[in-house]
C-alpha positions in Angstrom: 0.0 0.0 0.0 1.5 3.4 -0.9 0.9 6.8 0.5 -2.2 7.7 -1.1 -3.4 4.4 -0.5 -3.4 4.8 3.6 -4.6 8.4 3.5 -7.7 7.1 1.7 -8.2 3.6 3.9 -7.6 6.3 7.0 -10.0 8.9 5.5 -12.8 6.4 4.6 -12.7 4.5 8.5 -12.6 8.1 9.6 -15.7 9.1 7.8 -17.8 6.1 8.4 -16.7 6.6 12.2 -18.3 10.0 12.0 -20.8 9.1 9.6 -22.2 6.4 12.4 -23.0 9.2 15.5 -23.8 12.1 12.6 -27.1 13.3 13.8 -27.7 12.4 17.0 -28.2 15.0 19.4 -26.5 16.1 22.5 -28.3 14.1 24.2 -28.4 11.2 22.5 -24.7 11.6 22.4 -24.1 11.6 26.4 -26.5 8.5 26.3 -24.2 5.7 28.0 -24.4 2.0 27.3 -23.1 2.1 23.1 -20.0 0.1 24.2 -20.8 -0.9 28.1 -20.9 1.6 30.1 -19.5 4.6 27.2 -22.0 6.5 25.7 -21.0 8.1 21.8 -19.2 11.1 23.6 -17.1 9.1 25.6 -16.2 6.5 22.4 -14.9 10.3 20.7 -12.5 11.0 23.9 -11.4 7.7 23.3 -10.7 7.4 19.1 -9.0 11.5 20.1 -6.9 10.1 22.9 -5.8 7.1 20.6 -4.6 10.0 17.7 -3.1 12.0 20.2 -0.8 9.0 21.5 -0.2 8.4 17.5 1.0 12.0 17.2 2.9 11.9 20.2 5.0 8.6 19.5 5.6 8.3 15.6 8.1 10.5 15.2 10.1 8.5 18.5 9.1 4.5 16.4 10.0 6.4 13.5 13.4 7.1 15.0 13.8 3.6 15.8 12.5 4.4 19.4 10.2 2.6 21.6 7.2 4.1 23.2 6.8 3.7 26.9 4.9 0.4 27.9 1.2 1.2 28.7 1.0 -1.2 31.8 4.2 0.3 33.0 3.3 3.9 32.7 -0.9 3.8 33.5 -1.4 0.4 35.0 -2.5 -1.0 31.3 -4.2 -0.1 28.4 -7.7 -0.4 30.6 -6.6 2.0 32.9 -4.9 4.5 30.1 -8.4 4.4 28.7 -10.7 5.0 31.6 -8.0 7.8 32.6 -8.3 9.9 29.6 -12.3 9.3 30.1 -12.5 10.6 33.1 -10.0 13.6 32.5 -12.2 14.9 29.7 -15.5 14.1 31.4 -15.9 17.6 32.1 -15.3 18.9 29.0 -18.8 20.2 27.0 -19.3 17.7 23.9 -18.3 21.3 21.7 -15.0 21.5 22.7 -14.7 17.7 22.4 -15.8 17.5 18.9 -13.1 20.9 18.1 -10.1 18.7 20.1 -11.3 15.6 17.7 -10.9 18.1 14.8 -8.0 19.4 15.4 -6.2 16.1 16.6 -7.4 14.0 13.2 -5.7 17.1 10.4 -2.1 17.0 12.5 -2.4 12.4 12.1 -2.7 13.1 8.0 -0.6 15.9 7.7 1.8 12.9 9.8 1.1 10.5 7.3 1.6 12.8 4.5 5.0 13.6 5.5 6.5 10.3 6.8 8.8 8.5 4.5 8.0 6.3 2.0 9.2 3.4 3.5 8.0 3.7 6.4 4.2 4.0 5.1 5.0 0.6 2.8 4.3 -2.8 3.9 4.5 -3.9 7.7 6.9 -1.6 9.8 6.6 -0.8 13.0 5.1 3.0 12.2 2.2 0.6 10.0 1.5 -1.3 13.1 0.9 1.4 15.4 -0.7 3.8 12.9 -3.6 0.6 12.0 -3.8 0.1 15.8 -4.5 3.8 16.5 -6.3 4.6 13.8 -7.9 3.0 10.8 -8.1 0.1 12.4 -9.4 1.4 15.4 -12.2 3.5 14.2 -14.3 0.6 12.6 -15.0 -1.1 16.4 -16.3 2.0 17.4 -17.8 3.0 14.5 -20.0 -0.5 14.3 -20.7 -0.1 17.8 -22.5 3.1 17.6 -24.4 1.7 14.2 -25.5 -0.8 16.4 -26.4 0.5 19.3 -28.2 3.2 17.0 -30.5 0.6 15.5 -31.7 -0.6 19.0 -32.5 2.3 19.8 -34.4 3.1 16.8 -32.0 6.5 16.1 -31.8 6.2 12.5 
């Protein structure tokens, strides 16, 4: 898969992802129980916090570096994700939705300019690009689709 390859697989799980909460209101979107006990706003801290630990480690696995061990550093990737839930929990669903903006341009203007190589076949920026991101979205994003259609939300 080349460059422009990725940027579209990344671009169409990104749009589906928003495509599957597009139209539900505020309400609906603080409603918990779409994956346990996470409502749709809580899923978009989640996908945000996930881009935010891409931006902030693919320049270090680029480098040949290794990012700090989740268990080590939060008690696990459980605990890393209830933690940035509950940070953000105060935050109104506005500002959320500007932070998931403005996180998602920076990850394709990352993709955009990472070498070649490193965007071909299975390296180690690949792995933790598809585990953060286009591979991460669709979970969420059939999640919410279904949680949607039991709840008769469109």
């Amino acid at each position: 898969m080349d460059r422009q390859q990725l940027l579209r697989r990344v671009e169409k799980a990104w749009r589906a992802f928003q495509d599957s909460y597009a139209g539900l209101s505020d309400s609906q979107m603080m409603e918990s129980g779409v994956t346990q006990a996470w409502s749709v706003r809580d899923i978009l801290v989640h996908v945000t916090s996930w881009e935010q630990e891409t931006l902030k480690h693919s320049s270090l696995i680029l480098k040949g570096g290794k990012p700090p061990l989740y268990s080590a550093t939060y008690g696990g990737i459980h605990a890393f994700n209830a933690q940035m839930t509950a940070r953000k929990k105060h935050l109104p669903l506005s500002e959320l939705l500007r932070e998931q903006s403005s996180t998602h341009s920076p990850v394709v203007a990352f993709i955009e300019s990472t070498p070649e190589d490193e965007v071909r076949g299975d390296t180690r920026f690949r792995r933790r690009l598809r585990l953060d991101t286009y591979g991460h979205y669709p979970k969420h994003t059939e999640a919410i689709r279904i949680w949607r259609v039991q709840h008769s939300l469109g």
